[in-house]
C-alpha positions in Angstrom: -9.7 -0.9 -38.3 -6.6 -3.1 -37.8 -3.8 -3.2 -35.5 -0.5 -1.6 -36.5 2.9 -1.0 -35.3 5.2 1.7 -34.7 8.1 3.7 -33.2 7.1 7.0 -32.1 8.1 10.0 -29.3 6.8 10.0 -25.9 4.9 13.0 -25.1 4.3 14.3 -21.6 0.0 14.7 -20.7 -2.3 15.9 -17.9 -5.5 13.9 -18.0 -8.0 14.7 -15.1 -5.0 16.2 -13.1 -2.7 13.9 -13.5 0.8 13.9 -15.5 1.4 10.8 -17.7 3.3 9.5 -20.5 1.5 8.7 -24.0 2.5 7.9 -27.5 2.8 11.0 -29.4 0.1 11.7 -31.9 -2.7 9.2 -30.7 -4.4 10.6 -27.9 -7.4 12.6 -29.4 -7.6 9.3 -31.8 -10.1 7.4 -29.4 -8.5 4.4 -30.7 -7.3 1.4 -28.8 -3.4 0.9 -28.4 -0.8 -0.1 -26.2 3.0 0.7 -26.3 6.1 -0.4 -24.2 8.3 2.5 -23.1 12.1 2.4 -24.1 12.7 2.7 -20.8 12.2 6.2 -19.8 13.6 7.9 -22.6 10.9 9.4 -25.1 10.3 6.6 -27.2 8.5 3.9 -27.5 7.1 0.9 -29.7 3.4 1.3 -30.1 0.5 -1.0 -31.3 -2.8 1.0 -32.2 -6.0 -0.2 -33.4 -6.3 2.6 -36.4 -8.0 2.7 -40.0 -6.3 3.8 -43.2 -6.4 7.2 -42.8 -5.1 7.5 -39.2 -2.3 4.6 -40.0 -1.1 6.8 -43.0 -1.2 10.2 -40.5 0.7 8.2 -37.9 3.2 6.8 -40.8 3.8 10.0 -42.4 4.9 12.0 -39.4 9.2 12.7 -39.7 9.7 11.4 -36.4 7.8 8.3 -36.5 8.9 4.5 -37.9 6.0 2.1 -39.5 7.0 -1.2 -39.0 5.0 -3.6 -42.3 2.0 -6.0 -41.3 4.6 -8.4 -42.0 7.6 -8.3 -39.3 9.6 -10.4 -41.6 9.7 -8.0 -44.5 13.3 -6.8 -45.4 14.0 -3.4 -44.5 15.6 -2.9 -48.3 18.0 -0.7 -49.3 17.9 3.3 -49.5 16.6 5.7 -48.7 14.5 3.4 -46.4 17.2 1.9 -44.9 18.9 5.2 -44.5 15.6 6.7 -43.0 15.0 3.5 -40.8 19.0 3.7 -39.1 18.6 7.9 -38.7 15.3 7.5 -36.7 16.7 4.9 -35.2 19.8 6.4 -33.2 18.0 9.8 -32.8 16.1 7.8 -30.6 19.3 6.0 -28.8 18.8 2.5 -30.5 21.9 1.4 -32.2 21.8 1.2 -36.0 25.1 0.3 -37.7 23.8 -3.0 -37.6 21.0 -3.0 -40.1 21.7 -3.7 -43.3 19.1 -4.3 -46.2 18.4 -7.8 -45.7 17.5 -7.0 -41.9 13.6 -7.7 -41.2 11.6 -5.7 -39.0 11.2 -8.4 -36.5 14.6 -8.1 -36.0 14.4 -4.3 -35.5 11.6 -4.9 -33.0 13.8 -7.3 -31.1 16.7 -5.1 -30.4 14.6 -1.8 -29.6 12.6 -4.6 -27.1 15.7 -5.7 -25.5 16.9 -2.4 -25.0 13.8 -1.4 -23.7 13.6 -4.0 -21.2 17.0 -2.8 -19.8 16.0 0.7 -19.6 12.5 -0.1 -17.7 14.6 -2.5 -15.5 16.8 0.7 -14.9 14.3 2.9 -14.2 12.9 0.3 -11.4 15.7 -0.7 -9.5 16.9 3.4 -9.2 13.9 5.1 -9.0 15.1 7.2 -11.5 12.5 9.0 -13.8 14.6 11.2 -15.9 16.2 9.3 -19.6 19.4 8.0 -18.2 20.5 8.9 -21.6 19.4 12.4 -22.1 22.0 14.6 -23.3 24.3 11.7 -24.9 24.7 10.0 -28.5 25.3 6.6 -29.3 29.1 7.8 -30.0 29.3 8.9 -26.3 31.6 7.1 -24.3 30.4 4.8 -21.3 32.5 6.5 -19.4 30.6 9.9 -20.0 27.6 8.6 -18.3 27.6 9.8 -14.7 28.7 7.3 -11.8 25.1 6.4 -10.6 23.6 5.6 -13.9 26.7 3.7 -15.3 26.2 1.2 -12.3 22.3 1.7 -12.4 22.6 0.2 -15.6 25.1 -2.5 -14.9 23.2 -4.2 -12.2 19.4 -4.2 -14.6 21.9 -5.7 -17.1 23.1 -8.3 -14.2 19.4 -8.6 -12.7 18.0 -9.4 -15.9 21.0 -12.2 -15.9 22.9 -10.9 -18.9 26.5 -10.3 -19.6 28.2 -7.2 -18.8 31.7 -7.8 -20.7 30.6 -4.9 -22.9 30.0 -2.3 -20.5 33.5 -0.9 -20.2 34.5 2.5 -20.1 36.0 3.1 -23.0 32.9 1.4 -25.1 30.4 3.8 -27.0 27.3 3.7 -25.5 26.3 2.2 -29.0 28.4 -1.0 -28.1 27.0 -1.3 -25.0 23.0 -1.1 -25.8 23.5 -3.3 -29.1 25.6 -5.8 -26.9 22.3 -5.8 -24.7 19.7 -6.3 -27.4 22.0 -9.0 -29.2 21.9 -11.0 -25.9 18.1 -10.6 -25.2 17.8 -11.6 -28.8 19.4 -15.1 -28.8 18.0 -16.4 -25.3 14.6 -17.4 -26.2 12.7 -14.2 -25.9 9.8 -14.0 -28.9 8.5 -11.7 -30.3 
């Protein structure tokens, strides 16, 4: 057994009585893992502890994203790099910047950063629905309803980052990847 990495859906579970949020597709694996939630939306970046044969039924499910042993491999060209950007902003995580020469690190650092935000959203509002449920990355930020469009303004602000980007007439593609390309170049490792 090793320790891999992936993007996959959120699933919604009852475990002794009790409702909780879990990668989807790992839970009658009796495997070790971890993930961090992107924010309350229903994805999330998961770490398992799988062998072969679970890694390659994890890897071959449509909606989920291997990332290599190696974060610094290039994401290539097509299809996987097509695949990689589709899965990408079906789960809200801006894509158009991605090109072949990309590594997965990199990938990893910009769904991270977004993440952050959207955890630091769901804090400070209490707010347990996706604040994003119901939009695309082509929405306007001016779509969003009042509350969450200044719910995420001040996580952006608490977490000390700029705000220039989240303007009305902004897709909501500009403003997340304007999030995860500041979180990237301040120090933050991954």
């Amino acid at each position: 057994m090793s320790w891999h990495l992936y993007v996959v859906p959120i699933i919604l579970v009852t475990r002794m009585g009790e409702e909780g949020r879990e990668p989807k597709y790992i839970g009658d694996m009796g495997v070790s893992w971890a993930m961090i939630d992107y924010g309350m939306q229903p994805t999330c970046i998961l770490a398992a502890d799988v062998d072969a044969t679970q890694d390659q039924s994890i890897a071959g499910r449509p909606d989920a994203i291997p990332v290599p042993v190696n974060l610094d491999s290039t994401v290539g060209g097509n299809p996987v790099l097509n695949a990689l950007k589709s899965k990408l902003a079906a789960n809200m995580t801006p894509e158009t910047w991605i090109v072949a020469a990309t590594t997965y690190r990199q990938v990893l650092r910009m769904i991270n950063a977004i993440s952050i935000l959207l955890l630091r959203y769901a804090v400070m509002t209490s707010d347990v629905l996706p604040p994003l449920a119901g939009f695309t990355l082509d929405s306007l930020f001016s779509a969003l309803p009042l509350a969450k469009r200044n719910g995420l303004i001040a996580a952006a602000q608490n977490l000390g980052l700029s705000t220039n980007a989240f303007i009305l007439t902004n897709t909501l593609r500009v403003v997340l990847q304007s999030v995860g390309d500041r979180m990237t170049t301040v120090g933050r490792k991954l």
